[in-house]
PDB file of N, CA, C and O in Angstrom, chain B, residues numbered from 101:
ATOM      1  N   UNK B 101      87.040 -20.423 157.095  1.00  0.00           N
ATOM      2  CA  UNK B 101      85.829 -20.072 157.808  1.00  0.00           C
ATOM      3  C   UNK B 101      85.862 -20.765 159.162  1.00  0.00           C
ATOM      4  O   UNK B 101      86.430 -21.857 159.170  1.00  0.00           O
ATOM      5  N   UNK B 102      85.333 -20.305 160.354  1.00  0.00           N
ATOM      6  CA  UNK B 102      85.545 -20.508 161.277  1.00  0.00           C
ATOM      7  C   UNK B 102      84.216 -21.715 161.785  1.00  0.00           C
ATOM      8  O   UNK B 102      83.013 -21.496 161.643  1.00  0.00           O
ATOM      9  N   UNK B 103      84.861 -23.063 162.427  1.00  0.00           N
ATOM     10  CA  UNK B 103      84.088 -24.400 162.210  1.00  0.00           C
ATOM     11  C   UNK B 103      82.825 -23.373 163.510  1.00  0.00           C
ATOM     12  O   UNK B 103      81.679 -23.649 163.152  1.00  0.00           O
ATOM     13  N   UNK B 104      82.802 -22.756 164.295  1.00  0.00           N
ATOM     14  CA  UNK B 104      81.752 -22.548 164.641  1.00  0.00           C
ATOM     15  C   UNK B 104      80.556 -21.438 163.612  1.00  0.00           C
ATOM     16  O   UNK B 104      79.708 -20.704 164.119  1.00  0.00           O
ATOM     17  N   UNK B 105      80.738 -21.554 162.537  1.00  0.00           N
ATOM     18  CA  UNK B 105      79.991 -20.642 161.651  1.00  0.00           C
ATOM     19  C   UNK B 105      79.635 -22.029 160.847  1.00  0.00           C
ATOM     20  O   UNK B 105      78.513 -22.534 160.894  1.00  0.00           O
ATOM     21  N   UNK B 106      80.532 -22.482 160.240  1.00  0.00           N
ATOM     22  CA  UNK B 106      80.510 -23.386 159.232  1.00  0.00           C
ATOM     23  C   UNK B 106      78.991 -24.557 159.200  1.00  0.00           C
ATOM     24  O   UNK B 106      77.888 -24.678 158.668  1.00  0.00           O
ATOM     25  N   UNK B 107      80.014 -25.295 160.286  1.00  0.00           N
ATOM     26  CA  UNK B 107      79.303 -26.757 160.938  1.00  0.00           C
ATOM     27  C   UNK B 107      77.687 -26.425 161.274  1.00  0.00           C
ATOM     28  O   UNK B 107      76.974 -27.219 160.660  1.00  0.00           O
ATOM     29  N   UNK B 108      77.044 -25.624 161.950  1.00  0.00           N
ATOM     30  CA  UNK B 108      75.696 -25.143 161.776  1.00  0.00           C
ATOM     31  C   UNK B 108      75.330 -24.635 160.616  1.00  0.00           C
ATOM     32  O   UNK B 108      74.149 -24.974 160.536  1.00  0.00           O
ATOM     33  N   UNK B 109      75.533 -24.168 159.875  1.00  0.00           N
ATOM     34  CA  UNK B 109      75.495 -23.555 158.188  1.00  0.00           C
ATOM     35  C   UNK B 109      74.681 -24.603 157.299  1.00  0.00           C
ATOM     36  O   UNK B 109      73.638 -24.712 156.654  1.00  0.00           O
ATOM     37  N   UNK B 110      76.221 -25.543 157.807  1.00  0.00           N
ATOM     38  CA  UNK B 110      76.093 -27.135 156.967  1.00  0.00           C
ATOM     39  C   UNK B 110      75.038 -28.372 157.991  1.00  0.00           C
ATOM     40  O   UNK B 110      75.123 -29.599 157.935  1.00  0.00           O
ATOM     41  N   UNK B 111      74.490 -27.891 158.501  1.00  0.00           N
ATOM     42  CA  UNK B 111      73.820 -28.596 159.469  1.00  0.00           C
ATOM     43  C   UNK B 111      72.119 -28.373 159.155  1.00  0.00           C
ATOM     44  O   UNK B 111      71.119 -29.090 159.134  1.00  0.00           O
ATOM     45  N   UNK B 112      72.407 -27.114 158.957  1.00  0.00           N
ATOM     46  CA  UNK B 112      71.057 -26.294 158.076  1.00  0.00           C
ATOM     47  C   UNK B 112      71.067 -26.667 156.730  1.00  0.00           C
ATOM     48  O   UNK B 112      70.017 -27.059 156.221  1.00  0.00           O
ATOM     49  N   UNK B 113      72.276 -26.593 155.963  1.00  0.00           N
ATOM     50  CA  UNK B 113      71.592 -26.854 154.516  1.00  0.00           C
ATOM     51  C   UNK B 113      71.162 -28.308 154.507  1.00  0.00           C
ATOM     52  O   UNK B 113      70.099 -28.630 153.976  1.00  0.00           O
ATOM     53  N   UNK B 114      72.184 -29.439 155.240  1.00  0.00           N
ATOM     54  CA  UNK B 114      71.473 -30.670 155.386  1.00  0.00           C
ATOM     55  C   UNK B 114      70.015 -30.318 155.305  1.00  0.00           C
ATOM     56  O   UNK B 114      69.240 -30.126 154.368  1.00  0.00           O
ATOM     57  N   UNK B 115      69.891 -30.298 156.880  1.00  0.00           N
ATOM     58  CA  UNK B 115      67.729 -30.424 156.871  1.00  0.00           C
ATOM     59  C   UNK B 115      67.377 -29.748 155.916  1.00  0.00           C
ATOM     60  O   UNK B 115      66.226 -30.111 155.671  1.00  0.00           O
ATOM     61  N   UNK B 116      67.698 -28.913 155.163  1.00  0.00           N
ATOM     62  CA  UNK B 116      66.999 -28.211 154.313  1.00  0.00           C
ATOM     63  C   UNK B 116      66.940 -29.318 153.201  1.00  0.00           C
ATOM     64  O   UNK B 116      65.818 -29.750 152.938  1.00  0.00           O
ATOM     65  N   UNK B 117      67.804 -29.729 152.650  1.00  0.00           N
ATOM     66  CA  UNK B 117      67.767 -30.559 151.820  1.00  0.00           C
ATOM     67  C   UNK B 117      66.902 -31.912 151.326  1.00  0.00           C
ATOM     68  O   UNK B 117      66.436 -32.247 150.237  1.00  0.00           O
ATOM     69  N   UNK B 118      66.917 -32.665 152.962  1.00  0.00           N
ATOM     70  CA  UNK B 118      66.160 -33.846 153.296  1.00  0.00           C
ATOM     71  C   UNK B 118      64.904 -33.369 153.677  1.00  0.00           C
ATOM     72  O   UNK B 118      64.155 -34.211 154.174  1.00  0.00           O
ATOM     73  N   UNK B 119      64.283 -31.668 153.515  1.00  0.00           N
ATOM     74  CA  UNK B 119      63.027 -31.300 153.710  1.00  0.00           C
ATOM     75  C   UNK B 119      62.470 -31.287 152.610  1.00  0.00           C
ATOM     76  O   UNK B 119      61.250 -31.375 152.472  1.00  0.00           O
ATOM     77  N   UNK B 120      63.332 -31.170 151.638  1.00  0.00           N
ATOM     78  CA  UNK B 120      62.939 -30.584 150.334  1.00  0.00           C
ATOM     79  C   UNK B 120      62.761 -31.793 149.725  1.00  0.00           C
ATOM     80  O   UNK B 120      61.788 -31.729 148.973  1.00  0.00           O
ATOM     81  N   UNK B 121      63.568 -33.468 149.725  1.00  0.00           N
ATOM     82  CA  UNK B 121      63.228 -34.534 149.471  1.00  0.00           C
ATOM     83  C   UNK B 121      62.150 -34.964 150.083  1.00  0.00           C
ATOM     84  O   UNK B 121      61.472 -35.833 149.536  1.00  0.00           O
ATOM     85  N   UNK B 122      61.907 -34.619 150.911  1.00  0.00           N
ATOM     86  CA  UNK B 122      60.299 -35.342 151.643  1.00  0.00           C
ATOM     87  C   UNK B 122      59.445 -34.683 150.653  1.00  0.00           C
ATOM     88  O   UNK B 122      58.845 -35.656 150.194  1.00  0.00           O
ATOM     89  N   UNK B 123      59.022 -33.701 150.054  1.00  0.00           N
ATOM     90  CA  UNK B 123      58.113 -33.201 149.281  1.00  0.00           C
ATOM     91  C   UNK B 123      58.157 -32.975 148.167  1.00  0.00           C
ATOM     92  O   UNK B 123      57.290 -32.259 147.665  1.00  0.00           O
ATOM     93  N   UNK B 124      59.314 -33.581 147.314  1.00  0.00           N
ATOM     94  CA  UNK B 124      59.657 -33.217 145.777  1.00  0.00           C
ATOM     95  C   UNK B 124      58.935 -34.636 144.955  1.00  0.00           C
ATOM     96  O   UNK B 124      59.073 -35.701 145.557  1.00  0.00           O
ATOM     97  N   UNK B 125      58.464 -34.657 144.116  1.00  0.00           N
ATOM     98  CA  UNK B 125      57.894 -35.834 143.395  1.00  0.00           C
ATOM     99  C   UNK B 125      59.259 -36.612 143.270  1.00  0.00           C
ATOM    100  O   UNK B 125      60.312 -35.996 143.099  1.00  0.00           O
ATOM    101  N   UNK B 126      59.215 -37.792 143.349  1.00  0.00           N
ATOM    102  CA  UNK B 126      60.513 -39.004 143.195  1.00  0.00           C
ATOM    103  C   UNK B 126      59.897 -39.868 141.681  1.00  0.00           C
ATOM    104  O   UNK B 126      58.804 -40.427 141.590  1.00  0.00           O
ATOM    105  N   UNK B 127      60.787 -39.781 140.772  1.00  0.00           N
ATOM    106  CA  UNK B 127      60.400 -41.075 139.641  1.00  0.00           C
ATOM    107  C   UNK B 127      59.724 -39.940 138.629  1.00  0.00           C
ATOM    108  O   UNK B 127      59.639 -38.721 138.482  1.00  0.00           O
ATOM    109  N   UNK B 128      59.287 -41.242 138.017  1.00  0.00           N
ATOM    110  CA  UNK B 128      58.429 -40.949 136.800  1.00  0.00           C
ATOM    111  C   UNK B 128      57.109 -41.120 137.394  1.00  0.00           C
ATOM    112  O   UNK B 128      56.681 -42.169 137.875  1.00  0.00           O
ATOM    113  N   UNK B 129      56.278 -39.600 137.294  1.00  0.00           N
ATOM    114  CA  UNK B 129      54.819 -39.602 137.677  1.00  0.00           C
ATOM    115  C   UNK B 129      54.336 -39.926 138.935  1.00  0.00           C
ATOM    116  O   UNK B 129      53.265 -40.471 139.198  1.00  0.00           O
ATOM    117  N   UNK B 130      55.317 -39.502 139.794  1.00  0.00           N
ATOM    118  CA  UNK B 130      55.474 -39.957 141.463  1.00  0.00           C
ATOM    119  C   UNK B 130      54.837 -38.520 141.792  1.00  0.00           C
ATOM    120  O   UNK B 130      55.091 -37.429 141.281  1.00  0.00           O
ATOM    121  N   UNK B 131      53.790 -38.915 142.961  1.00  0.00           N
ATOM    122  CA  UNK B 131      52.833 -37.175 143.312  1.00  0.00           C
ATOM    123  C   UNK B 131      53.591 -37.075 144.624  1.00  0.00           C
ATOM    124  O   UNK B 131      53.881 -38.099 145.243  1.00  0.00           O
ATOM    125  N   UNK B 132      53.892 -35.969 145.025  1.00  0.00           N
ATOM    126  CA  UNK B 132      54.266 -35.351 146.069  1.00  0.00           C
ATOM    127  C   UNK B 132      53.152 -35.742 147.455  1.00  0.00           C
ATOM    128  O   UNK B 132      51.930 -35.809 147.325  1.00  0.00           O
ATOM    129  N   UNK B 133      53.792 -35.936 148.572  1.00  0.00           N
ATOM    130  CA  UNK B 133      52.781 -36.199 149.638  1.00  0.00           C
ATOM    131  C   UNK B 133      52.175 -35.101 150.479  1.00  0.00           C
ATOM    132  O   UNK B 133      52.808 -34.049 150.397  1.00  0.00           O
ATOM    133  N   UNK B 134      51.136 -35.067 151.252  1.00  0.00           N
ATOM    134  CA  UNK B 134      50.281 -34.587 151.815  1.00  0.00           C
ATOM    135  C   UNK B 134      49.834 -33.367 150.698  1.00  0.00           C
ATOM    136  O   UNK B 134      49.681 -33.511 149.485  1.00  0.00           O
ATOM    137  N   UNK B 135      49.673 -32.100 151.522  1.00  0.00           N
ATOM    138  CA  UNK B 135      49.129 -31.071 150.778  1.00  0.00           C
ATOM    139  C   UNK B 135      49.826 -30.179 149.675  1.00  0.00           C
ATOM    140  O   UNK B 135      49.492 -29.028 149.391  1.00  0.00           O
ATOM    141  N   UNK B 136      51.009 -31.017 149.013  1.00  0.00           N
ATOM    142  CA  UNK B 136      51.735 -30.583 148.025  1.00  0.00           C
ATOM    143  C   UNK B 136      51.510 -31.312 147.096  1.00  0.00           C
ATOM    144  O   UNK B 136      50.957 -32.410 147.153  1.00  0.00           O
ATOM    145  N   UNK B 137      52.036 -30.608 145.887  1.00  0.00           N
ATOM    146  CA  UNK B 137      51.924 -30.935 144.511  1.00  0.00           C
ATOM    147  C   UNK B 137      50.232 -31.302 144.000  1.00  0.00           C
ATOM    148  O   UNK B 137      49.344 -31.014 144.802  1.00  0.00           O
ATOM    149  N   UNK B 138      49.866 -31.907 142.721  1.00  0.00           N
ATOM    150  CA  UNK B 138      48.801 -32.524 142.404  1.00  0.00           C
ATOM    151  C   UNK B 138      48.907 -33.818 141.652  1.00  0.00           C
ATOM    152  O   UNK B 138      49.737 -34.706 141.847  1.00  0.00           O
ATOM    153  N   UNK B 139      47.865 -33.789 140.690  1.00  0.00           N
ATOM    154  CA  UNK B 139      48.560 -35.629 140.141  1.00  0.00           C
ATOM    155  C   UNK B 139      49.041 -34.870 139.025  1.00  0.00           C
ATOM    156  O   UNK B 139      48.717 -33.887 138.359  1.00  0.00           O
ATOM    157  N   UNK B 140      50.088 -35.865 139.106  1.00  0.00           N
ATOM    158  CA  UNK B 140      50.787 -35.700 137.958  1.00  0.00           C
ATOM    159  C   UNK B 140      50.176 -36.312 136.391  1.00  0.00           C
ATOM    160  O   UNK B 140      49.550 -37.352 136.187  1.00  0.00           O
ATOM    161  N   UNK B 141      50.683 -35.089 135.258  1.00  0.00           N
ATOM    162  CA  UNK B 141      49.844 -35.399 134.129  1.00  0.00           C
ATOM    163  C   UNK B 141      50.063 -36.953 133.548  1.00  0.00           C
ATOM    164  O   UNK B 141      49.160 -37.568 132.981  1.00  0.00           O
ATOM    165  N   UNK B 142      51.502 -37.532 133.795  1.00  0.00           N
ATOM    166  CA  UNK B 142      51.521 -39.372 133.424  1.00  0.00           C
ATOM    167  C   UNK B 142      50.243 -40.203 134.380  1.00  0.00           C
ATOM    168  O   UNK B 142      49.775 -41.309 134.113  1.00  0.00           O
ATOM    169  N   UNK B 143      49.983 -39.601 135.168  1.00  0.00           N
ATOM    170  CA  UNK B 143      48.766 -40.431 136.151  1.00  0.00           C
ATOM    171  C   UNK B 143      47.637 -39.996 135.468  1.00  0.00           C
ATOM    172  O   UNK B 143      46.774 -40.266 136.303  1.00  0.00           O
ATOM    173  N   UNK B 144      46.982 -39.454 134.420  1.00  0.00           N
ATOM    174  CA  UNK B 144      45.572 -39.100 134.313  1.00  0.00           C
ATOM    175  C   UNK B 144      45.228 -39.896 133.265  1.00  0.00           C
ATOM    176  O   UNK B 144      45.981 -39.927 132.292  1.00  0.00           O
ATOM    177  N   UNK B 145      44.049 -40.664 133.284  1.00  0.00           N
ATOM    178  CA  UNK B 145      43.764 -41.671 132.615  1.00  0.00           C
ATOM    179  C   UNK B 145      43.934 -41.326 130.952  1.00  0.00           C
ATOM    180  O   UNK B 145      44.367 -42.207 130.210  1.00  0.00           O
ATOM    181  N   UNK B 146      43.592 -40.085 130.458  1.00  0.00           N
ATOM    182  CA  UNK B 146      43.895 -39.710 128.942  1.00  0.00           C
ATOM    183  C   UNK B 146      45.070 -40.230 128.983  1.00  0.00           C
ATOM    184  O   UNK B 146      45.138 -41.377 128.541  1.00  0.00           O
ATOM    185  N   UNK B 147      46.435 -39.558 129.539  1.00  0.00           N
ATOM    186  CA  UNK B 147      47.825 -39.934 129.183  1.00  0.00           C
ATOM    187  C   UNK B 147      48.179 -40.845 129.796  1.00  0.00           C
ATOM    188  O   UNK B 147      49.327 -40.749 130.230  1.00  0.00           O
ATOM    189  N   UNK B 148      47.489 -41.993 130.091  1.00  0.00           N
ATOM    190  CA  UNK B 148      47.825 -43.323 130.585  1.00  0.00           C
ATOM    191  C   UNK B 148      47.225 -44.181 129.106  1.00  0.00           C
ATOM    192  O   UNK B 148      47.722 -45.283 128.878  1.00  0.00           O
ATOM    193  N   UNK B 149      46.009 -43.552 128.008  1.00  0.00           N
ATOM    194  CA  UNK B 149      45.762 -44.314 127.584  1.00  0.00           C
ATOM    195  C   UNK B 149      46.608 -43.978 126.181  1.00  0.00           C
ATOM    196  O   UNK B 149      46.896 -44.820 125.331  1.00  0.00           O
ATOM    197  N   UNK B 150      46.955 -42.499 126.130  1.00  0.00           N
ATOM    198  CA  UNK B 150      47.817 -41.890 125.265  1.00  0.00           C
ATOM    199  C   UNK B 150      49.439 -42.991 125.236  1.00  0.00           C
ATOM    200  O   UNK B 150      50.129 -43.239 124.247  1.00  0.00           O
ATOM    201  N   UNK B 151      49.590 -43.323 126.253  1.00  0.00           N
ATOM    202  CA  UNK B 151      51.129 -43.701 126.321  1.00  0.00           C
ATOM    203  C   UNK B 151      51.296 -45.276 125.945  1.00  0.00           C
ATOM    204  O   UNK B 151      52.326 -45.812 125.537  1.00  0.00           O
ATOM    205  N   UNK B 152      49.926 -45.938 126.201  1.00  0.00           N
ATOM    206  CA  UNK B 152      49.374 -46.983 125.831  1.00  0.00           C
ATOM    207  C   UNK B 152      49.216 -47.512 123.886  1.00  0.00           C
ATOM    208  O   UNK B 152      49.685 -48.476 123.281  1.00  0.00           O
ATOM    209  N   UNK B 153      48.352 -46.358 123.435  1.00  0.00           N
ATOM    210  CA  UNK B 153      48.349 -46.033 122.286  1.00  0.00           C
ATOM    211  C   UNK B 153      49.723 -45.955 121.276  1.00  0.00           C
ATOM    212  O   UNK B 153      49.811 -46.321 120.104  1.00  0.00           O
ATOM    213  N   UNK B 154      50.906 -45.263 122.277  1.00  0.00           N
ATOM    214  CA  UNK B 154      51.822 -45.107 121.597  1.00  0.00           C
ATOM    215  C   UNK B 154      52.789 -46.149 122.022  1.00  0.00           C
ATOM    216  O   UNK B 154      53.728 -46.304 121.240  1.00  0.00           O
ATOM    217  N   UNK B 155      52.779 -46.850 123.011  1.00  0.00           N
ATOM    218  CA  UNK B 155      53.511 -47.863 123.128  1.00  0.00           C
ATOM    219  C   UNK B 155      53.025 -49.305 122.200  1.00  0.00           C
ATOM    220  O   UNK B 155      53.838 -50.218 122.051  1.00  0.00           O
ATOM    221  N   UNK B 156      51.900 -49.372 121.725  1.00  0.00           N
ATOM    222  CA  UNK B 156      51.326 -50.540 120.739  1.00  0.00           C
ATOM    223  C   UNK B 156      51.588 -50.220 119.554  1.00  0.00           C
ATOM    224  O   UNK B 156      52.083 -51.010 118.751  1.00  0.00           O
ATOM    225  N   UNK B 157      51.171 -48.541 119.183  1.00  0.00           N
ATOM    226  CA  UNK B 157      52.088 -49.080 117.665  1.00  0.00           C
ATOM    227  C   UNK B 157      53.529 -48.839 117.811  1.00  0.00           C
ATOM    228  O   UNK B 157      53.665 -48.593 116.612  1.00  0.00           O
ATOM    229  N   UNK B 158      54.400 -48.739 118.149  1.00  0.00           N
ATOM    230  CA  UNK B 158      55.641 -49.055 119.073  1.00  0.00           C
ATOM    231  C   UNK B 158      55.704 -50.340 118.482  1.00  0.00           C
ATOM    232  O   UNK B 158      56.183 -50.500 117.360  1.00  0.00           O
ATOM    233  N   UNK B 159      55.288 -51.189 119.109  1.00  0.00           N
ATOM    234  CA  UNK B 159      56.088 -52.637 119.063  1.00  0.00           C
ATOM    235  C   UNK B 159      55.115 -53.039 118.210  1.00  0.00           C
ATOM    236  O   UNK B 159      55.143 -54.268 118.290  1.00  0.00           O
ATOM    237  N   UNK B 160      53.962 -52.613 117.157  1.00  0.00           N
ATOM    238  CA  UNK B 160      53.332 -53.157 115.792  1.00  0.00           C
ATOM    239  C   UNK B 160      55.009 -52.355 114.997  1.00  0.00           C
ATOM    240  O   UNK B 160      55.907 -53.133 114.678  1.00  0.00           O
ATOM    241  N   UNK B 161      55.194 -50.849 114.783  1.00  0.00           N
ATOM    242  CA  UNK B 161      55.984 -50.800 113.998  1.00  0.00           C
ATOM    243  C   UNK B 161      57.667 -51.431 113.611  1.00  0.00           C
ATOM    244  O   UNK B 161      58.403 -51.356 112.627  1.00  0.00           O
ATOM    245  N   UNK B 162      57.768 -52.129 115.116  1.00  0.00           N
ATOM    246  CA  UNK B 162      59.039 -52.952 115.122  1.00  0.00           C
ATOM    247  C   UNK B 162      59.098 -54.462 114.829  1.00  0.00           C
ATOM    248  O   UNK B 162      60.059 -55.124 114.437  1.00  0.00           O
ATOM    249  N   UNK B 163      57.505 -54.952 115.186  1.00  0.00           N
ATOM    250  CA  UNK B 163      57.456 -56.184 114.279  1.00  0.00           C
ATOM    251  C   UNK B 163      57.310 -56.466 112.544  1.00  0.00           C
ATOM    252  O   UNK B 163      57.722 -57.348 111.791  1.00  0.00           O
ATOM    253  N   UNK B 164      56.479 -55.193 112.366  1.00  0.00           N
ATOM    254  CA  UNK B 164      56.867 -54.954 110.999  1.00  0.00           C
ATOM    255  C   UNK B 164      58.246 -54.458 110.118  1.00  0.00           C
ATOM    256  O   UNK B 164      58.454 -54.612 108.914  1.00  0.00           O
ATOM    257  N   UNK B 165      58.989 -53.902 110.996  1.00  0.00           N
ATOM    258  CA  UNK B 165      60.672 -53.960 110.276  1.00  0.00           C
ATOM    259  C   UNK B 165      61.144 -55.126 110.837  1.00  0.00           C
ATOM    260  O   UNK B 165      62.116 -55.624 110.270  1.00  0.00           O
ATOM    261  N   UNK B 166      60.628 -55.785 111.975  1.00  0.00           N
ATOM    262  CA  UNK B 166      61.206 -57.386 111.889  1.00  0.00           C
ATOM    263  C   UNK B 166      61.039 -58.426 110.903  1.00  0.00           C
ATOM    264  O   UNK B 166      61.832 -59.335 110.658  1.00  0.00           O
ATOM    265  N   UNK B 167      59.524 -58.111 110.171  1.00  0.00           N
ATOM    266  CA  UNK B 167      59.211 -59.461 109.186  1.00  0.00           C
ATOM    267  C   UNK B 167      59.662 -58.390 107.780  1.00  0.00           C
ATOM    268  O   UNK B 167      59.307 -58.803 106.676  1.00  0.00           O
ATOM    269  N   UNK B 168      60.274 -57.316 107.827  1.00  0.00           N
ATOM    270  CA  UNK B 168      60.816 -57.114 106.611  1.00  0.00           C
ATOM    271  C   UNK B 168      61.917 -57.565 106.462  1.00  0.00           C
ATOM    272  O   UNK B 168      62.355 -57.972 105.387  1.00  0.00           O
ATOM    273  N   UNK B 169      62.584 -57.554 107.648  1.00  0.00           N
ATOM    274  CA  UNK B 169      64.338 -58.084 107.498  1.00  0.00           C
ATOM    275  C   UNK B 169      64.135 -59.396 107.345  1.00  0.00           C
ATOM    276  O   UNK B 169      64.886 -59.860 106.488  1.00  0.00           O
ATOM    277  N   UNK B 170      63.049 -60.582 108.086  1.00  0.00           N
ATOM    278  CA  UNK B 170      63.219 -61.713 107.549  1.00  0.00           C
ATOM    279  C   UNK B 170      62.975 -62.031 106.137  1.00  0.00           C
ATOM    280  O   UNK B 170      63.669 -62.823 105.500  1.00  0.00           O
ATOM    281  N   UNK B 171      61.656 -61.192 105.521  1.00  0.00           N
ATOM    282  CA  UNK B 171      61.180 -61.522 104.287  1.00  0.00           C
ATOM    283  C   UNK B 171      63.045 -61.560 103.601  1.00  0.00           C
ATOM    284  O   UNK B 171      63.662 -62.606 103.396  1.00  0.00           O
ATOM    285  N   UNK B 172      63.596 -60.161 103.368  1.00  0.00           N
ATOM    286  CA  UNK B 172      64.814 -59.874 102.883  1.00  0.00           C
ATOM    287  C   UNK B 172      65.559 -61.181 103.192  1.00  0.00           C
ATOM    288  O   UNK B 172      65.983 -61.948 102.327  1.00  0.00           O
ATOM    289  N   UNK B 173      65.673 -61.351 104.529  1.00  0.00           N
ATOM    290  CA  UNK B 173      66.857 -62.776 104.368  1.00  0.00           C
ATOM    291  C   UNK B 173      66.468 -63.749 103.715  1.00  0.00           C
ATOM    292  O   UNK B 173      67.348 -64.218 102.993  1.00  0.00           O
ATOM    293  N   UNK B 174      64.913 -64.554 103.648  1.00  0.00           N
ATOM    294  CA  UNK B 174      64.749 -65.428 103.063  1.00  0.00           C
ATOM    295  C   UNK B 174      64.771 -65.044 101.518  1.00  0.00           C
ATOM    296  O   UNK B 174      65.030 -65.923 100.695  1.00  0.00           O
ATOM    297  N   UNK B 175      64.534 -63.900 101.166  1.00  0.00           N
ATOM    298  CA  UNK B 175      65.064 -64.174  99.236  1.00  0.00           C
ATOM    299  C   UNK B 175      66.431 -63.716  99.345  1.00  0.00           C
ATOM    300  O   UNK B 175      66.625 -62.874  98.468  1.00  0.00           O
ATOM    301  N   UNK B 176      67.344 -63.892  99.971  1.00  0.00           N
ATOM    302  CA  UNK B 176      68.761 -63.050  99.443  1.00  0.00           C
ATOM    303  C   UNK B 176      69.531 -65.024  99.719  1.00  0.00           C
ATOM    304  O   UNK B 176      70.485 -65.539  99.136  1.00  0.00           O
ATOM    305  N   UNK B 177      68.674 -65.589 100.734  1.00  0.00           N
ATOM    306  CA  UNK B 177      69.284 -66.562 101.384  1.00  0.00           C
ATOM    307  C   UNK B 177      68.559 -68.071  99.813  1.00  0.00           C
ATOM    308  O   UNK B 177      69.347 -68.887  99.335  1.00  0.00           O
ATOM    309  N   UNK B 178      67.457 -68.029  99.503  1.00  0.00           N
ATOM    310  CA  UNK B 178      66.816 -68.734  98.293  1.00  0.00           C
ATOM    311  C   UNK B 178      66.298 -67.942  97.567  1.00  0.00           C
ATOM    312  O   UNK B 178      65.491 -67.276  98.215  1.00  0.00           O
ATOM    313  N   UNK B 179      66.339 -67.633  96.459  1.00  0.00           N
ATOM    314  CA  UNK B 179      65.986 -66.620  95.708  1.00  0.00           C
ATOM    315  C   UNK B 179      65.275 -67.410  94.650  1.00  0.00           C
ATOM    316  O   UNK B 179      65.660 -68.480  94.179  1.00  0.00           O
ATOM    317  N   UNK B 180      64.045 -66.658  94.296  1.00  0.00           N
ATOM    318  CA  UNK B 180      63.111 -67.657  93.241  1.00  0.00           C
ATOM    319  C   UNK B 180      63.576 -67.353  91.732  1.00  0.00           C
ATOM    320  O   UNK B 180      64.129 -66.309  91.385  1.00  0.00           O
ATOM    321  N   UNK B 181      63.316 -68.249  91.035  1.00  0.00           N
ATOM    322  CA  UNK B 181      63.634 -68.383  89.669  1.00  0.00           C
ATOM    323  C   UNK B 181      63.120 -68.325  89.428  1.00  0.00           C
ATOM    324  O   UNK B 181      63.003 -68.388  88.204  1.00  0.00           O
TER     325      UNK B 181
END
């Protein structure tokens, strides 16, 4: 392809690209700026308190398979008579 076709082509899809990053949400629950996008559903206080909810029993249900594995070590380790 001939570099005077090319090099402008690719000059265009650049900006196009870094246009399309200025306005695409970035991250987790990141809102788009000015008059694009809306809030995103991780930003609305229900699923902030939803994710909350599920992150506590989260780490209740992992402390409870933690004090099962200890209960287990302490009778395998002294075992009652």
């Amino acid at each position: 392809m001939l570099d005077r076709l090319f090099l402008p082509i690719l000059a265009l899809a650049a900006l196009a690209v870094v246009a399309l990053a200025m306005v695409w949400p970035q991250g987790f629950g990141d809102r788009s700026p000015g008059p694009f996008g809306s809030t995103p559903v991780q930003r609305t206080p229900a699923m902030r308190a939803a994710m909350q909810r599920e992150t506590e029993a989260s780490e209740r249900h992992l402390n409870q398979a933690r004090d099962a594995v200890r209960k287990l070590q302490s009778q395998a380790i002294a075992p009652s008579q």
